[in-house]
C-alpha positions, 0 to 999 in steps of 0.5 A: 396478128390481125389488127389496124395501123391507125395514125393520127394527127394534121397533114395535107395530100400525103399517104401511108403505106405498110411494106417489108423492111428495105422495100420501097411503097408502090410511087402512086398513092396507096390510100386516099391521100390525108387532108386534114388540119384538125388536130388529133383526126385520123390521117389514116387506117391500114388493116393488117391484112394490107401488110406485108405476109413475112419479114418486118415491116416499115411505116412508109409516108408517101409523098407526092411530087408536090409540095405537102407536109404532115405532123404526125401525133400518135401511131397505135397498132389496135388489135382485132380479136379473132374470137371471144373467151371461152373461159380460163384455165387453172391448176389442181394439185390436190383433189382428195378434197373434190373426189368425194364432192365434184359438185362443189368443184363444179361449182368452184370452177363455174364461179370461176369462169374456168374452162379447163382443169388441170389435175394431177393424178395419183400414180402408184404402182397400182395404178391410177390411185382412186381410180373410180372417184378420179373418173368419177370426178373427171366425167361430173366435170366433163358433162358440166362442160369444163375440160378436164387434163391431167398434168404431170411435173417434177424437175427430175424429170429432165435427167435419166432416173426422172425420165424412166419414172415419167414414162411408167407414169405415162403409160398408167395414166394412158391406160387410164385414159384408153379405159374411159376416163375423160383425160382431155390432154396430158400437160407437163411442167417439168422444170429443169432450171431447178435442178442443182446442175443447170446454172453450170450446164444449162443446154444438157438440161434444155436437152434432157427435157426436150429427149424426156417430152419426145419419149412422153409423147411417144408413150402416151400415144400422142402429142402433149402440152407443156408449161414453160418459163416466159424466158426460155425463148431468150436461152439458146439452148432452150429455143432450140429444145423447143424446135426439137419438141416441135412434132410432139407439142400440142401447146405451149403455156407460158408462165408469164408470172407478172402482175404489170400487165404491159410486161406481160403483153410484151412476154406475150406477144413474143411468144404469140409470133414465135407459135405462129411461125412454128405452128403451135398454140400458146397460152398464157399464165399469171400466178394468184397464190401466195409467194415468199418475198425474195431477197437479191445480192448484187456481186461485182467482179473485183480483185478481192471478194468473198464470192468465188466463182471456182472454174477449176473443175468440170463444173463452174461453182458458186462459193460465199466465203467467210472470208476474202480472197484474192482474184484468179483466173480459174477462180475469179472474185465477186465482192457484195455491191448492194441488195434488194428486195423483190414484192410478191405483188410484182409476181402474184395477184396474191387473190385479187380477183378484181385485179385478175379479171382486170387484167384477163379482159385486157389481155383476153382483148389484145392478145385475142388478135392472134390465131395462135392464142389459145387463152390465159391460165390463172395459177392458184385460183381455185383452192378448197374453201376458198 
């Protein structure tokens, strides 16, 4: 990121410097010495660029061989934004109501503040279905100057049979594109920790999606975006389908479905460093629409329970009894502890624009510093008549 390390607070003949993790400050000054006893005042101000290039970095307050002494109040990283917003993005997985009106759609995302549009098309085995009206359509948004992308998405498309149905539908909408519609990119948001068999399986469903996002790009000629869980850098095996889709990855969306804006910064910011040591641009969502409230029942391991965790097959299930049962080793027992509820309001802006705009010109401003930032998407923001 770019930025200054300012510190605060009262001191005298000391100096700070930025150096990798376990390395020592050069023993003469860095910066000009802090003389202050003002409380609050600014002792000192390094620029990212004085930094160490890789490796963490530590904090050093360098001191003379005389005797000097230093209270420090306050130590803020403040971000430098490379760039300022070139608007949002959203997603449209409906346009028959816009086919025969772009204007009005037009209109919709300029009210907006939207840049891109993500669209799901229509495949049959015809083609494209509507294909004039989807041009059409695409072209209105062109020449107004908001970029038009198609997007694709179905869990199943991370296995076998899912797969050969993603790769027909490439190669239509690759014609489609090489016939003169205005497709900006191809985004795709498969979700493989949707099907059944990912709680007992994870890694083959990271594996499935990373084989099924190489094949896509191979079909459609060219290197394609994809939407993913804010939490996939935190599974092993969905780190790792990430830097084998390293070559055939354009972007990155991050679906970073919060609403406290600190906790997704703290999101943010992971995957920002990580797209900088891999070379790819990152955006990031928040989720306007509505969501159903969530119920989650917390089970402890204990030596009876009514939940059976039955290992005794080639994959682990989950079974919630009736009654109770006693623990074993090849089906080990949970017993019901408490439950509680989850606010659609943690998740979603629910359509608050005042809270979204809030949210995009803090996040906009501090993630801006990143070279790797690409820009923030908004899930459910344009809707007909809304």
């Amino acid at each position: 990121m770019t930025g200054t390390l300012e510190i605060e607070g009262v001191g005298e003949n000391v100096a700070f410097a930025m150096v990798e993790a376990g390395r020592d400050a050069e023993t003469t000054f860095p910066s000009r010495p802090a003389e202050t006893k003002s409380a609050g005042a600014k002792l000192a101000a390094i620029p990212s660029a004085a930094w160490p290039g890789s490796g963490k970095a530590e904090l050093v307050v360098v001191c003379p061989a005389e005797a000097a002494a230093v209270s420090i109040s306050a130590i803020r990283i403040v971000p430098h934004p490379i760039r300022q917003s070139r608007g949002i993005g959203t997603w449209l997985w409906d346009l028959t109501p816009w086919l025969d009106r772009p204007e009005l759609l037009v209109a919709a995302a300029r009210t907006s503040g939207v840049r891109d549009l993500f669209l799901q098309l229509g495949v049959d085995d015809a083609g494209v279905v509507a294909p004039a009206r989807v041009r059409n359509l695409m072209a209105t948004l062109a020449a107004a100057g908001i970029a038009p992308h198609a997007v694709e998405g179905d869990p199943d498309m991370a296995s076998a049979a899912g797969r050969a149905n993603a790769l027909r539908r490439a190669a239509v909408l690759r014609q489609f594109k090489r016939a003169g519609a205005p497709v900006r990119s191809f985004q795709y948001d498969i979700e493989p920790y949707l099907q059944q068999t990912y709680r007992s399986d994870p890694a083959s469903g990271w594996r499935e999606w990373a084989v099924t996002v190489q094949e896509l790009s191979g079909v459609l000629g060219e290197n394609v975006a994809v939407v993913v869980p804010f939490w996939m850098l935190d599974e092993p095996s969905g780190k790792m389908a990430l830097r084998q889709v390293k070559s055939a990855v354009s972007s990155i969306t991050v679906m970073a479905y919060r609403t406290d804006v600190e906790v997704v910064e703290q999101i943010a910011i992971g995957w920002l460093d990580w797209g900088s040591e891999m070379g790819i641009p990152i955006d990031i969502a928040l989720e306007s629409g509505p969501l159903p409230e969530e119920i989650h029942r917390i089970y402890n391991r204990s030596a009876s329970g009514e939940l059976v965790l039955d290992r005794s097959g080639r994959q682990v299930e989950a079974i919630l009894l009736s009654t109770i049962v006693a623990d074993s080793y090849a089906k080990p027992v949970y017993s019901f502890n408490h439950e509680f509820q989850v606010e659609p309001s943690r998740i979603s802006f629910l359509g608050n624009r005042d809270a979204i705009d809030a949210a995009l010109a803090r996040l906009e401003g501090h993630l801006g510093a990143w070279a790797t930032f690409g820009g923030m998407l908004v899930h459910d923001l344009i809707t007909p008549g809304g």
